[in-house]
C-alpha positions as CSV (number, residue, x, y, z in Angstrom):
1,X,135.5,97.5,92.7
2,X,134.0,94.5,94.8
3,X,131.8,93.4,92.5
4,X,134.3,93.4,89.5
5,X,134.7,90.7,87.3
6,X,132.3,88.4,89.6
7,X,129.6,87.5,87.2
8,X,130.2,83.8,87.7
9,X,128.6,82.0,91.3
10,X,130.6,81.4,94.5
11,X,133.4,79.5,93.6
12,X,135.4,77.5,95.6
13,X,136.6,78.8,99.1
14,X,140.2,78.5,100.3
15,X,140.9,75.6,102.4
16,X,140.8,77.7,105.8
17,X,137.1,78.6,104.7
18,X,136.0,75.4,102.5
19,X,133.4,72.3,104.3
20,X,130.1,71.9,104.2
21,X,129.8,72.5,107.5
22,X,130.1,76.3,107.3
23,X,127.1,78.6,107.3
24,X,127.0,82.0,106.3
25,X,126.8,83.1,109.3
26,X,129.8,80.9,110.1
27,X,132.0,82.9,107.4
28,X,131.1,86.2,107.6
29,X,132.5,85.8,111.4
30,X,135.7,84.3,109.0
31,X,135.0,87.6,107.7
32,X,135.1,89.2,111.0
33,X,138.9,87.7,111.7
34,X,140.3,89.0,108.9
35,X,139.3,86.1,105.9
36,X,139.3,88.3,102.4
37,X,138.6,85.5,100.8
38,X,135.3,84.7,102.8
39,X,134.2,87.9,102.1
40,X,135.0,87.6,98.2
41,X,132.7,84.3,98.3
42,X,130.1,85.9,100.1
43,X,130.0,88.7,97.3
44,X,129.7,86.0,94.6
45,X,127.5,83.9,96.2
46,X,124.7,87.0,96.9
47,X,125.9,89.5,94.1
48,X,122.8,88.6,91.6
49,X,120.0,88.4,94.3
50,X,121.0,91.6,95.6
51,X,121.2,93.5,92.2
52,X,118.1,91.7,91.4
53,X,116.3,93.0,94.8
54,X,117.5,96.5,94.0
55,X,116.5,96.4,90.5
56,X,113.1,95.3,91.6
57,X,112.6,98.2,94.0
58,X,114.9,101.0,91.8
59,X,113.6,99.9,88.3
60,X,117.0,101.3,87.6
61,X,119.7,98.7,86.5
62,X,122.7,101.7,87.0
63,X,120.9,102.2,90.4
64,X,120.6,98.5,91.5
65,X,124.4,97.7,90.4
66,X,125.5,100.8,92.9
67,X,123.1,100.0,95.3
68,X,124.1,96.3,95.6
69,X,127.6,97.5,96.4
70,X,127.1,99.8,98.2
71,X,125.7,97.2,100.5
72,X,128.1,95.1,100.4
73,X,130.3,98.2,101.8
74,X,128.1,98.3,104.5
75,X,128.7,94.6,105.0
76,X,132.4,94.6,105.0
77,X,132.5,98.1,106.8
78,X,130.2,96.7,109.9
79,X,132.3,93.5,109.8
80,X,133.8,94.1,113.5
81,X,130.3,94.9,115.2
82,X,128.8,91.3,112.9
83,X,127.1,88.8,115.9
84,X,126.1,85.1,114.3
85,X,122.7,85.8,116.2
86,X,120.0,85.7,113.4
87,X,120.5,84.3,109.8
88,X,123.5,85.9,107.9
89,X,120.6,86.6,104.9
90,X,118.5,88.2,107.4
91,X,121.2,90.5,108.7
92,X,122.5,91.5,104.6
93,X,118.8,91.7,103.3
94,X,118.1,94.4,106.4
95,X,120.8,96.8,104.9
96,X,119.5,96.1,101.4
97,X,115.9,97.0,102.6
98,X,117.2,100.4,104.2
99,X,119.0,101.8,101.5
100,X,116.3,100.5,99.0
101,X,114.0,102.1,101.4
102,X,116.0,105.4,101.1
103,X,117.4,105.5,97.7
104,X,113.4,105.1,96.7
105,X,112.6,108.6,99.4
106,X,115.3,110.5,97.9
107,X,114.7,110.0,93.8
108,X,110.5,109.8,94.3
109,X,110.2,112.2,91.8
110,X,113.4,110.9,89.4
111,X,111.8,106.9,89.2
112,X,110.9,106.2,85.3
113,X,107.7,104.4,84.6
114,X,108.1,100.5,85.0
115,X,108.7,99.1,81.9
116,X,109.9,95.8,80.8
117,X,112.4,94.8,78.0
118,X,111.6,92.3,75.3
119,X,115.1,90.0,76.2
120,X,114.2,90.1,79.6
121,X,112.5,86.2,81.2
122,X,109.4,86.1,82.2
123,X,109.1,85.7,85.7
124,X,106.3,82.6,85.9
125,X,108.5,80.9,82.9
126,X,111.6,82.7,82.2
127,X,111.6,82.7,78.7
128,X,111.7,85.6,77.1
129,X,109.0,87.4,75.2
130,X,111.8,88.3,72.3
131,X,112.1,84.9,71.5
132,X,108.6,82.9,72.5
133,X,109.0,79.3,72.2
134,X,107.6,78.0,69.2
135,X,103.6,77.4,70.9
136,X,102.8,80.6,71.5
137,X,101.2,83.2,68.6
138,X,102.2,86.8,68.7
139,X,99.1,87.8,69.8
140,X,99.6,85.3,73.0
141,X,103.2,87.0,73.2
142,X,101.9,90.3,73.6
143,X,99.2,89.8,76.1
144,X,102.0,88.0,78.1
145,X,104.3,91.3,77.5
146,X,101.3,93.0,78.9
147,X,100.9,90.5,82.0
148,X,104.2,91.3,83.2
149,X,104.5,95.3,82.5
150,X,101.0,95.2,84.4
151,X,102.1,92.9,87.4
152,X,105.3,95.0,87.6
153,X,103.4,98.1,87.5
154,X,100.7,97.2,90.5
155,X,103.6,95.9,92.6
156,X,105.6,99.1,92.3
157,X,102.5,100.8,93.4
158,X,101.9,99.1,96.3
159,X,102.7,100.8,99.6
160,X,106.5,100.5,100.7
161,X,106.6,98.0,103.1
162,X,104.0,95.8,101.4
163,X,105.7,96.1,98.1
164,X,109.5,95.2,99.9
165,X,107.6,92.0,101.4
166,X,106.2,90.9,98.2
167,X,109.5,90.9,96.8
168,X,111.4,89.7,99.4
169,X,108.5,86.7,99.3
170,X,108.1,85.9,95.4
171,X,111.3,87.0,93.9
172,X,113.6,86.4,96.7
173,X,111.9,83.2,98.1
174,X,112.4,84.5,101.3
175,X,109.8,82.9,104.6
176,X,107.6,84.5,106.2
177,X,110.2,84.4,109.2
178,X,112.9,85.5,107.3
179,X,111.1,88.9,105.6
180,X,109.5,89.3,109.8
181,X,112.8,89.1,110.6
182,X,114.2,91.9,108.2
183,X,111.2,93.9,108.1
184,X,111.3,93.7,111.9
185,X,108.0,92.6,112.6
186,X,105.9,89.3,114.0
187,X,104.9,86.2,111.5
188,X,101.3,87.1,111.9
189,X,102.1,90.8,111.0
190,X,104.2,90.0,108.3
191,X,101.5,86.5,107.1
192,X,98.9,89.9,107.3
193,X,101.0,92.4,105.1
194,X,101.5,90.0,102.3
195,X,97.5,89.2,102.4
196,X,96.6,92.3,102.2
197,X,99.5,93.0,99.4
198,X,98.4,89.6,97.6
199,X,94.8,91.3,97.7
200,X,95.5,94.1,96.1
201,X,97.0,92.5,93.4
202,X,94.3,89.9,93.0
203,X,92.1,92.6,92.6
204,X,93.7,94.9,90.5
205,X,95.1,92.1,88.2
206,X,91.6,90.6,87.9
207,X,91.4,90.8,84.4
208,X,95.6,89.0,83.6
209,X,94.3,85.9,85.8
């Protein structure tokens, strides 16, 4: 499988790949020629943010390990038609979106509640609520617990694209260019989405903040 036995970062490229000078962009067209071993660095180096991306919108870890390589697939399938003409992340995280997008049409009725595990960090501190650090009570543990299942709750709710951009934009650390870019729409569109996502939250939240 391409994603076997890859739980460590990129490591180092061969010596027809390796210098600083290389984009992405630059080795996927390595990619392109022929390079497997551009293609195994690329997998290491994007592996976790793409399962994390797909666990975000699948709330399915089985789910978001298939769906991560299925995208890479995609990646090394489309390999002879990949142009260098936008940002290599904004080209991989535009596959990602679509099969989220689908994956999440075709099991509507399948998706479990959101729930969060106790081992699992806290995404404003990431420590996790199974061990708190030695400051906080139990009773502060728990209302934390119940910040994050909430938060995770109100952002799987939101509507589709608004919920993919606040991903892409607080989990991913993705620009407003970059998630326009994959979500194929203008700055200001994109700057307006996540306003009126960040709203919504604000709102709804009102009483964790």
């Amino acid at each position: 499988m391409l994603m076997a036995a890859r739980e460590q970062g990129p490591g180092p490229l061969t010596p027809a790949v390796a210098g600083v000078e290389n984009t992405d962009a630059q080795i996927m067209l390595r990619v392109k020629s022929g390079d497997q071993s551009a293609f195994d660095y690329l997998v290491q180096k994007y592996r976790r943010p793409l399962v994390s991306f797909m666990y975000r919108m699948a709330r399915n870890s089985a789910a978001a390990e298939d769906l991560a390589q299925e995208v890479f697939l995609r990646v090394y399938r489309s390999r002879a038609n990949y142009e260098a003409s936008a940002k290599f992340t904004t080209w991989l995280y535009r596959i990602a979106t679509n099969l989220a997008v689908n994956h999440a049409r075709d099991t509507r009725h399948e998706r479990p509640e959101v729930q969060v595990s106790l081992d699992e960090p806290d995404e404003d501190t990431g420590t996790t609520l199974e061990l708190p650090d030695s400051h906080l009570t139990v009773e502060q543990a728990m209302v934390r617990k119940e910040r994050m299942m909430a938060i995770r709750a109100k952002v799987e709710a939101l509507p589709e694209q608004q919920k993919m951009a606040v991903i892409m934009h607080k989990y991913q650390q993705m620009d407003y260019k970059q998630i326009a870019d994959v979500l194929k729409k203008s700055e200001s569109a994109t700057k307006s989405l996540l306003f009126r996502a960040y709203e919504t939250l604000r709102e709804q939240l009102k009483e964790f903040v």
